[in-house]
N, C-alpha and C positions, 0 to 999 in steps of 0.2 A: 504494500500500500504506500502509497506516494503521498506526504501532506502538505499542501500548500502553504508557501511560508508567513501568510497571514490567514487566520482560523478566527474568526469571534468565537466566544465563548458567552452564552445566554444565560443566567441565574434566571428559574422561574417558578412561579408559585404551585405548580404538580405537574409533576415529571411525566406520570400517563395522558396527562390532555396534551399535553403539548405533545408527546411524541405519538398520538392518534393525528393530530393535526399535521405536524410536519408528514407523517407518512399520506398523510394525503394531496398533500401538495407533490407529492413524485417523491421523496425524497430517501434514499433508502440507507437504513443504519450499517454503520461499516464495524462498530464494535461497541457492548454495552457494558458499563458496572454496575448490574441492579442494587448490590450491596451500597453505592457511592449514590444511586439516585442520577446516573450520568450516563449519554449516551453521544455519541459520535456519528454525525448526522451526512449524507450526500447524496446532491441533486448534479448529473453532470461533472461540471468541473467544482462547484460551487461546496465548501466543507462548512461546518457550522458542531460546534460542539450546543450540547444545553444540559444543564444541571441544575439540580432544585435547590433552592435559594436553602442554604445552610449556613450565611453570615461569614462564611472565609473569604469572599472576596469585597464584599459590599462598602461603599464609601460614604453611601449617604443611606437615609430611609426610602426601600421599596415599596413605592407607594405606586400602584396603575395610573396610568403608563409605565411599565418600565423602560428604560432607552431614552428614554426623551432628550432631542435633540439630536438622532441620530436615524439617519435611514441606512439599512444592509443595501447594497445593491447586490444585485446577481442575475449574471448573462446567461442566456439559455437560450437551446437553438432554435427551439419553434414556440416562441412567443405566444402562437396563436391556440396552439394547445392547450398550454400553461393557463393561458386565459380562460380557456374550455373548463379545462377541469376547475378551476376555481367557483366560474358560475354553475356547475355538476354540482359541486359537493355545499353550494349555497354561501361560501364566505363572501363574507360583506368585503366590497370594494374602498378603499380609503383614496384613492385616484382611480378614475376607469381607465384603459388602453387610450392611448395618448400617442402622439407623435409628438416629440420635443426637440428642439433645435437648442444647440448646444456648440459654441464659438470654442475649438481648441487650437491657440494662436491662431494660426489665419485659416485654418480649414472648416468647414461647417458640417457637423457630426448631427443624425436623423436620429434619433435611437426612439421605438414603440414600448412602449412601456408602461406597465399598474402598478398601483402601489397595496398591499392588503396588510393589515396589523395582523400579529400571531395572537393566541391568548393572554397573553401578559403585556398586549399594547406595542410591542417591537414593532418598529415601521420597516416592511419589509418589502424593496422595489424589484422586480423583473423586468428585465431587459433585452433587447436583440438590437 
């Protein structure tokens, strides 16, 4: 297994919802510690750890939203899918499928793109 050299790691308030949720979003567990409440998440290229809030890493009080202030991005190859399955399995949309124009120095980048919150509020964007 190959791990990408930046991984978020997600503290969240139950380990089974959220890892019902991530599995439904495509994303498949590549290794678990049921014992630690932690599991090791992938969709694609895209890795994602998530663990249940146990006060080892936390800096301030976990209050819903968690993350705030921060959106995941993650590229995937058929956007149009990803978007399928989301309106399949009913999760509410936090941005619908979007085309956005985006200035990288001088060239102009298209990317489609939704935005859908996890259980614990995480802003979590798709992309192509």
């Amino acid at each position: 297994m190959k791990f990408n050299s930046l991984i978020p790691e997600l503290s969240v308030s139950n380990i089974n919802k959220s890892k019902e949720f991530y599995l439904k979003l495509g994303f498949n567990i590549m290794y678990e510690r049921v014992e630690d409440k932690f599991i090791f998440l992938q969709l694609e290229d895209n890795q994602i750890m998530i663990e249940e809030n146990n006060n080892n890493w936390n800096t301030g009080e976990m209050d819903y939203p968690y993350g705030r202030g921060i959106n995941i991005s993650m590229s995937v190859e058929d956007i149009d899918s990803m978007y399928k399955k989301i309106k399949e399995n009913n999760i509410e949309l936090f941005l619908d499928l979007e085309i956005h124009e985006y200035r990288i120095n001088d060239i102009i980048s298209y990317d489609k793109e939704f935005l859908i919150q996890d259980p614990d509020g995480y802003l979590l964007r798709f992309n192509n």
